[in-house]
C-alpha positions as CSV (number, residue, x, y, z in Angstrom):
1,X,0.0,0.0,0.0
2,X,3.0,2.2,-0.4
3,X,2.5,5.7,-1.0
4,X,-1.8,5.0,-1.5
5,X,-2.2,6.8,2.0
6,X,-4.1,9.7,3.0
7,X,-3.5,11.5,6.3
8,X,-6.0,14.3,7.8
9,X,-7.1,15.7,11.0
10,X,-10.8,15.3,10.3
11,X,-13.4,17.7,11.7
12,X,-13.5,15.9,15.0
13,X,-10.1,16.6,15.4
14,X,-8.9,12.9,15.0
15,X,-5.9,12.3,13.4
16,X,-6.6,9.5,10.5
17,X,-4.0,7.5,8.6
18,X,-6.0,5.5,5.8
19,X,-5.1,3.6,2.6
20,X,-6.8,1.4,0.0
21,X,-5.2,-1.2,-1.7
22,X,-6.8,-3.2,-5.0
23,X,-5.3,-7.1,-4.6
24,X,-6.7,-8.5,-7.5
25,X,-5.8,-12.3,-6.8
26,X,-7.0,-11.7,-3.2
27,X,-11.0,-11.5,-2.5
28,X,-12.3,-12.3,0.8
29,X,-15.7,-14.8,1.3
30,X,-17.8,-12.2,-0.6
31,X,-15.7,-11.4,-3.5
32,X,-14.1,-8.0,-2.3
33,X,-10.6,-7.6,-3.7
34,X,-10.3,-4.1,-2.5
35,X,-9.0,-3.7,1.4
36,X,-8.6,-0.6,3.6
37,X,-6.6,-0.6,6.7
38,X,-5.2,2.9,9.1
39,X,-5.3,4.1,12.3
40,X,-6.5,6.5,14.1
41,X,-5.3,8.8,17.1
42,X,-8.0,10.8,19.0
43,X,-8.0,14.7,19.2
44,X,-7.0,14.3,22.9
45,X,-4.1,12.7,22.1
46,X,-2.5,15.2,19.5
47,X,-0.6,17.2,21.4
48,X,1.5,14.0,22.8
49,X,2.2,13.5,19.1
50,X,2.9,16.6,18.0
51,X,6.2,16.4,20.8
52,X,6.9,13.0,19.4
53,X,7.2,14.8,15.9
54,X,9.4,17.6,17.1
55,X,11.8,15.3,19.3
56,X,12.0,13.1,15.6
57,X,12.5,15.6,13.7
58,X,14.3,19.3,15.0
59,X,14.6,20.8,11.9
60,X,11.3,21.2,11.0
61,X,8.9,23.7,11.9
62,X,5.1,21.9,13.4
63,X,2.8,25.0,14.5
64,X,0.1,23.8,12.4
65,X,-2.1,20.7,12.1
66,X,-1.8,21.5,8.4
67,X,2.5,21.0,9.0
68,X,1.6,18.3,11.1
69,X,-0.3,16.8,8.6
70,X,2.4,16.7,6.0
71,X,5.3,15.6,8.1
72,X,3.7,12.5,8.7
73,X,2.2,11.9,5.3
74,X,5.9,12.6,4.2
75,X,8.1,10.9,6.9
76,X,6.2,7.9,7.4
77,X,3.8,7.3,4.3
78,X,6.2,8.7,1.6
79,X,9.4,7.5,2.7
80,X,9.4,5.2,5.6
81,X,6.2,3.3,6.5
82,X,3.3,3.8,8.4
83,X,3.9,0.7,10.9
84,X,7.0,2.4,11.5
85,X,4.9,5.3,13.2
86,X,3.1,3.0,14.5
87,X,5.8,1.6,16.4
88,X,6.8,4.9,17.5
89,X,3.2,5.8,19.3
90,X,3.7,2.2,20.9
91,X,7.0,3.0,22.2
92,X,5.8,6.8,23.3
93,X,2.4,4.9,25.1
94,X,0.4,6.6,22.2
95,X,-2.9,5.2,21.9
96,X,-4.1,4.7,18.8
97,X,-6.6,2.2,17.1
98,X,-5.7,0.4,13.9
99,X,-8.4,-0.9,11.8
100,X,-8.2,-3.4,8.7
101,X,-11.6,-4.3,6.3
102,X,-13.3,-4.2,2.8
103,X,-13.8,-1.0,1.3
């Protein structure tokens, strides 16, 4: 699923990490060949994030949600991977949920 993710802070103020992936030679029990799988870390948990982010990375400048936003979409989603900041909220005592299923 590499570089098919979208990262927003939705209206709720939830950070989402989502991507869809097609696996044509895969289908589940009902036929579904298309799978979605992210995470998910609540509003109330941001700001615990956003001194994860600046510890990981001095150099760049996170006032925004917008900036936080795109260092993560381009850190972890771009480059790197997003279990990889998943293994960084674990290691922090983030919580996050993670979700997998048909889209």
């Amino acid at each position: 699923m590499k570089n098919n993710w979208s990262v927003q802070i939705n209206n709720e103020g939830n950070l989402v990490i989502a991507g869809r992936e097609n696996k044509n030679q895969i289908q589940n029990l009902f036929g579904a060949s298309t799978f979605e799988s992210g995470l998910c870390v609540y509003a109330h948990d941001l700001r615990p994030v956003r001194q994860l982010l600046d510890r990981l990375f001095p150099n760049a400048t996170i006032k925004t949600l917008e900036a936080m936003e795109n260092i993560i979409k381009e850190e972890f989603c771009d480059n790197r991977s997003v279990s990889i900041f998943k293994r960084y909220l674990e290691t922090e005592q983030i919580p996050y949920r993670a979700y997998n299923s048909v889209a």
